[in-house]
C-alpha positions in Angstrom: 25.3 14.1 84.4 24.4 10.6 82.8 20.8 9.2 83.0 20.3 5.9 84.8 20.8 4.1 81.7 23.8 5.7 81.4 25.0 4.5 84.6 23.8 1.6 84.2 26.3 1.1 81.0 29.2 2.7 82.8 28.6 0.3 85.6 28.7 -2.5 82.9 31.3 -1.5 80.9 33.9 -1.2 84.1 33.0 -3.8 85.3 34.1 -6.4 82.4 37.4 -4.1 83.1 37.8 -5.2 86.1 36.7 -8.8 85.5 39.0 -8.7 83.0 42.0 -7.5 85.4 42.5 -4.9 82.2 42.7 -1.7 84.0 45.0 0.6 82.9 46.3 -1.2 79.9 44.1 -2.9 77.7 42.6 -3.2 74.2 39.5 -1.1 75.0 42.3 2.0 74.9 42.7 1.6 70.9 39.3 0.6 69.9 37.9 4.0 71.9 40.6 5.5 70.0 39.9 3.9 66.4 36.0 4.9 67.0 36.7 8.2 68.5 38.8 9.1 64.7 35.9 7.5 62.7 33.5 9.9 64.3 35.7 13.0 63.9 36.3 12.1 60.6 40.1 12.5 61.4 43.0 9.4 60.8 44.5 9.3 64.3 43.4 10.0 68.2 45.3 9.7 71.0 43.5 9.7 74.3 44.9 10.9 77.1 44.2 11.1 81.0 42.8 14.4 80.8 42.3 17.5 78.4 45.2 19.2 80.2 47.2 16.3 79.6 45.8 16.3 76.0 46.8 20.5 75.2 50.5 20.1 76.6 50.9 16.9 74.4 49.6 18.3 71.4 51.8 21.7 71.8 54.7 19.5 72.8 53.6 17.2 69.4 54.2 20.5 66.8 57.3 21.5 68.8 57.0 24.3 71.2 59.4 24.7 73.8 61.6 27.0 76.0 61.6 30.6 74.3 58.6 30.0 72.4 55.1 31.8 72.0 51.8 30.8 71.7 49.2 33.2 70.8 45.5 32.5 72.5 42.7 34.1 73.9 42.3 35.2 78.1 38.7 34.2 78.0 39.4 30.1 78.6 39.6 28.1 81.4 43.4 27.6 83.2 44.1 24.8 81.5 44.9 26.5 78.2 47.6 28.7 79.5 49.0 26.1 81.6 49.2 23.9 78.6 51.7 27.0 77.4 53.3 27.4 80.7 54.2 23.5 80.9 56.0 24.2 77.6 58.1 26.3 78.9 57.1 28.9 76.5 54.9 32.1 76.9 51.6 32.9 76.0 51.0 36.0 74.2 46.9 37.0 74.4 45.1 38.4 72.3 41.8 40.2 71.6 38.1 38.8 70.6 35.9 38.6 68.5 32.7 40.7 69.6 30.0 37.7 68.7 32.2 34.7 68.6 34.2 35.8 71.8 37.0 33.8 70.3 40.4 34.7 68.9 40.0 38.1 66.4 42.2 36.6 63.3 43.2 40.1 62.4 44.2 40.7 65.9 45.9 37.1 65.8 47.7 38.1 62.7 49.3 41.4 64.1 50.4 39.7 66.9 53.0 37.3 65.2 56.5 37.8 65.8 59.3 35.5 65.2 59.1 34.0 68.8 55.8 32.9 67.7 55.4 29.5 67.6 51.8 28.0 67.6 48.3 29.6 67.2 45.8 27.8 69.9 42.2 28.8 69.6 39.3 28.2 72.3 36.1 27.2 70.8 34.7 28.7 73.4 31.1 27.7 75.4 31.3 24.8 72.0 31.8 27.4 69.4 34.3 27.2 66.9 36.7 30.1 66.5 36.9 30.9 63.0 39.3 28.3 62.0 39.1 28.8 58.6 40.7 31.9 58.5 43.2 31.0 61.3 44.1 28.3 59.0 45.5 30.7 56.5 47.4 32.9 58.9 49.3 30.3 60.1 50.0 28.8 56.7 51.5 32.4 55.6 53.4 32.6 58.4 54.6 28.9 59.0 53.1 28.4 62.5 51.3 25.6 63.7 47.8 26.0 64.6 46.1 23.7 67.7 42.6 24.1 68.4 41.6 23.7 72.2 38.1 22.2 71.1 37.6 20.8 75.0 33.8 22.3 75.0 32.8 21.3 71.2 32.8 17.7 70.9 30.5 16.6 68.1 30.5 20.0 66.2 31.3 19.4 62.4 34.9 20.8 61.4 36.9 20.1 64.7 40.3 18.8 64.3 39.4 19.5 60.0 41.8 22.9 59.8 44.2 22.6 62.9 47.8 20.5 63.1 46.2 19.0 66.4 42.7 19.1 68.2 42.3 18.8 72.2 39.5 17.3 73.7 38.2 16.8 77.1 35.8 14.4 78.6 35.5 15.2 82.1 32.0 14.5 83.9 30.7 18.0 82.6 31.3 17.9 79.2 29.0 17.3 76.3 30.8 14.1 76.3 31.5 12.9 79.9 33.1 10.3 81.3 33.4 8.7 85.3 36.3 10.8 85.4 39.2 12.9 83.8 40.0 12.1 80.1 40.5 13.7 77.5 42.2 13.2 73.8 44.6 14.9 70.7 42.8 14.4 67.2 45.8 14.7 64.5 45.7 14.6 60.9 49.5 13.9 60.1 51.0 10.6 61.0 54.3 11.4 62.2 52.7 14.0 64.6 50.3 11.4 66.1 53.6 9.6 66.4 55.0 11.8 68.6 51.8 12.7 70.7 51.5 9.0 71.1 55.1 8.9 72.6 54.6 12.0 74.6 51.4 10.3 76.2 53.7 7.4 77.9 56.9 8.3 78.5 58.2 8.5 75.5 58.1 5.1 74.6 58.1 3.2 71.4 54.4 2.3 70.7 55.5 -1.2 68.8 58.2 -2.4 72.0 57.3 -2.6 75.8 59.2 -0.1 77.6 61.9 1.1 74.9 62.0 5.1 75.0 62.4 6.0 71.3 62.2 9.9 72.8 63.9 11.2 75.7 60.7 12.5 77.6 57.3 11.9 77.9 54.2 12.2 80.1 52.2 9.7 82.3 49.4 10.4 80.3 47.3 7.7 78.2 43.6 6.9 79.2 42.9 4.0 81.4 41.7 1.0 80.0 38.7 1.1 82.4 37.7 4.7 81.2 38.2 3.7 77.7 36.5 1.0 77.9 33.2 3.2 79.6 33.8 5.8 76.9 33.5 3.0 73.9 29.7 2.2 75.8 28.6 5.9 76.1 29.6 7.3 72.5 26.9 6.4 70.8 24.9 8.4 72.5 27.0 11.7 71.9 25.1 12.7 68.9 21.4 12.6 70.7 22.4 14.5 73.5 24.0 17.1 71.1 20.9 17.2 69.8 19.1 18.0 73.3 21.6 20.4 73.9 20.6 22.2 71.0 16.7 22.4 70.9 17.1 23.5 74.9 19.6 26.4 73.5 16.5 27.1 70.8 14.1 27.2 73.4 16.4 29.5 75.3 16.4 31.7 72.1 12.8 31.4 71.6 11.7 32.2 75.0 14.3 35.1 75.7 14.0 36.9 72.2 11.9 39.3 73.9 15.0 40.4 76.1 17.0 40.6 73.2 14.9 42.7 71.1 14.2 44.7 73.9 17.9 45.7 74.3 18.1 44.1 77.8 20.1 40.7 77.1 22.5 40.0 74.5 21.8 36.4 73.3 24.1 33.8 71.4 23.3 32.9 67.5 21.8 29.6 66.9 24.7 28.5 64.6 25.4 25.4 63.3 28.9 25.8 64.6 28.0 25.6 68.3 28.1 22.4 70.8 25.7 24.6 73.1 28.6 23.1 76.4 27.3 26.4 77.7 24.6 28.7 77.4 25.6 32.4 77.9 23.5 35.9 78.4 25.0 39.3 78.6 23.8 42.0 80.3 23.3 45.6 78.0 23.4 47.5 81.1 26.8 46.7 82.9 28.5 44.4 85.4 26.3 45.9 88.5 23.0 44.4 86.4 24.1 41.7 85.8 25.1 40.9 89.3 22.1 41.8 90.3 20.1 39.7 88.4 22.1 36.8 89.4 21.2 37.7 92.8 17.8 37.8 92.2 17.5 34.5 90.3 19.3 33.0 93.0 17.2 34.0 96.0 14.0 34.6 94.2 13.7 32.6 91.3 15.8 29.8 93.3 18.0 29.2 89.8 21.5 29.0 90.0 23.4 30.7 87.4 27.7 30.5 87.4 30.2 32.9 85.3 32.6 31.1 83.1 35.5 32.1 83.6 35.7 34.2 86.8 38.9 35.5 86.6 40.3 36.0 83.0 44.2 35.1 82.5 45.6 38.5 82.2 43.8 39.3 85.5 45.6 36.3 87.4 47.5 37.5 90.2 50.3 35.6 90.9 53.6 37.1 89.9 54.4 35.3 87.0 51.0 36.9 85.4 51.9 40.1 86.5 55.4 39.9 85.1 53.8 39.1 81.8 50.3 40.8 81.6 50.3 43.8 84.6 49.9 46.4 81.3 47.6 44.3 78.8 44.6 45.6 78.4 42.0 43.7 76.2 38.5 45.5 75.6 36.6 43.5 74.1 37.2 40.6 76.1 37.0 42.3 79.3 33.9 44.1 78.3 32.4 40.5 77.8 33.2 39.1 80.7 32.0 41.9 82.7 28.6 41.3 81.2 28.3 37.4 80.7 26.3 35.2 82.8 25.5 31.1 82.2 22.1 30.0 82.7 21.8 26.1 83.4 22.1 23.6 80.7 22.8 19.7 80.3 22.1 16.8 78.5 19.3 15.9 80.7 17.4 19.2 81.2 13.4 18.9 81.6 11.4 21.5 79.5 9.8 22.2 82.5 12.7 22.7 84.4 14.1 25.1 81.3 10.7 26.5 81.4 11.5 27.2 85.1 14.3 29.5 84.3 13.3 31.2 81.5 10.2 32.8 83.7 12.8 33.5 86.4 14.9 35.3 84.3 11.9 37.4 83.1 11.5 38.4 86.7 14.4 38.8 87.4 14.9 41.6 84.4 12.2 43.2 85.3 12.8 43.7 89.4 16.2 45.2 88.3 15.4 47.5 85.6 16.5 50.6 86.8 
């Protein structure tokens, strides 16, 4: 959702694309690129068309392939397992943490086999997995670890422990664009090499249409997109900001739930992008259904569940060939429970104030 100022910049900023005839190639490409690094505090980005396009690069970058696994979390959004899936490899899920609702290192750790290719965390709702000590299992066991950091743009440490980092950029992200985007953040040189490669057909970067690889994806960002994202960065940081004193307010006014035993809130953590701000219900999937209801037709505040379905509970027959006999407690009992109240970059206190009161109500008609 970008402010009118916002738009007005976009507006601007595709424009000169267009006057300058510099649409999907163009130098706006590597200076978003160059700025996008500076900011992460990493030595290479390579955006892409998308954060989908951006996982199955990045996998693709550190090697997996046909026969491989990937070991992740069921708790993400599609793209993460389809990232796998485009590999040609499987993805092997595992179990959460109870307050991060990311990957369980111990559980990650067990997991390993020698199939087991890559680790790829979710820093899920914007915050981080514990990277640190996914970091270390990989190093003991030679895998390669890439983060899928799609919802925690801006947060200090992303792309810092992992081979590769994913971003997206879509119009719903902390950091959205006029359209689909997305990027790899990489460390090494030779693997931004190959990411590079894998972006456009597998060509060499330094010679027009030469493949120096034998594959590769139609995958780099426009020009025109680039050049909108170079005009809106700047302002990442502030609405960061906003995201997070709304997420405090949330804290502030629901601690009452919380201490009450009612809601389950999210720690105020320097760790957290606040792309999404979640409540769980103490009292079970029926409550919490029913508090959506009444916040919807009462309180007139729409609420959403991220993500409805959870991979392992896909039904198509590939995902029952794999997953018909996983079960995964924690992460089930989560998702059973979780509910996202509204958040964005451009959220009026009184608006905020709006829902928090609604919410209130909303408890209290459906305590049972």
């Amino acid at each position: 959702m970008l402010t009118p100022d916002e738009q007005r910049t976009a507006v601007e900023c595709f424009a000169r694309a267009v006057a300058d005839g510099a649409l999907t190639s163009g130098p706006a490409a590597a200076e978003f690129e160059d700025a996008l690094a500076e900011f992460l505090a990493v030595p290479h980005a390579v955006a892409t068309s998308s954060g989908t396009d951006a996982l199955i690069i990045a996998l693709r970058a550190v090697g997996v392939g046909p026969g491989d696994e990937v070991i992740l979390p069921a708790n993400s959004f599609a793209a993460t397992e389809n990232a796998v899936w485009a590999c040609e490899a499987t993805p092997v899920l595992v179990d959460v943490d109870p307050v991060r609702l990311t990957l369980d290192p111990a559980l990650v750790e067990a997991a390993v086999t020698p199939r087991t290719r890559a680790i790829l965390p979710v820093h899920l709702y914007g915050r981080l997995a514990d990277m640190t000590a996914l970091a270390d299992i990989a190093r003991q066991h030679s895998l390669y670890l890439v983060e899928d950091a799609c919802q925690a743009i801006g947060v200090t440490g992303v792309g810092q422990h992992a081979d590769a980092a994913v971003l997206s950029f879509n119009p719903y992200k902390n950091f959205g664009l006029t359209g689909k985007a997305g990027a790899v953040v990489l460390r090494d040189a030779e693997l931004a090499g190959a990411a590079r490669r894998l972006a456009y057909h597998g060509f060499d970067p330094e010679r027009k249409n030469v493949k120096q690889d034998a594959f590769g994806l139609n995958a780099k960002i426009d020009n025109s997109t680039a050049a909108v994202a170079m005009g809106l960065l700047p302002r990442l940081t502030l609405n960061n900001y906003r995201r997070a004193f709304l997420a405090k307010r949330y804290l502030d006014g629901l601690a009452d739930l919380a201490a009450d035993g009612a809601a389950i809130l999210p720690a105020f953590t320097p760790d957290h992008a606040w792309h999404l701000f979640s409540v769980r219900t103490a009292a079970g999937t029926a409550a919490r259904d029913e508090i959506r209801r009444h916040l919807h037709t009462v309180g007139a505040v729409e609420t959403d569940i991220y993500y409805p379905v959870l991979t392992h509970q896909q039904q198509t027959p590939v995902h029952r060939k794999h997953f018909a006999h996983l079960t995964l407690p924690l992460t089930e009992q989560a998702h059973a429970t979780i509910f996202h109240l509204p958040l964005h970059n451009q959220m009026s206190l009184s608006e905020q104030d709006r829902v928090i009161e609604a919410l209130h109500d909303a408890f209290r008609a459906t305590a049972h």
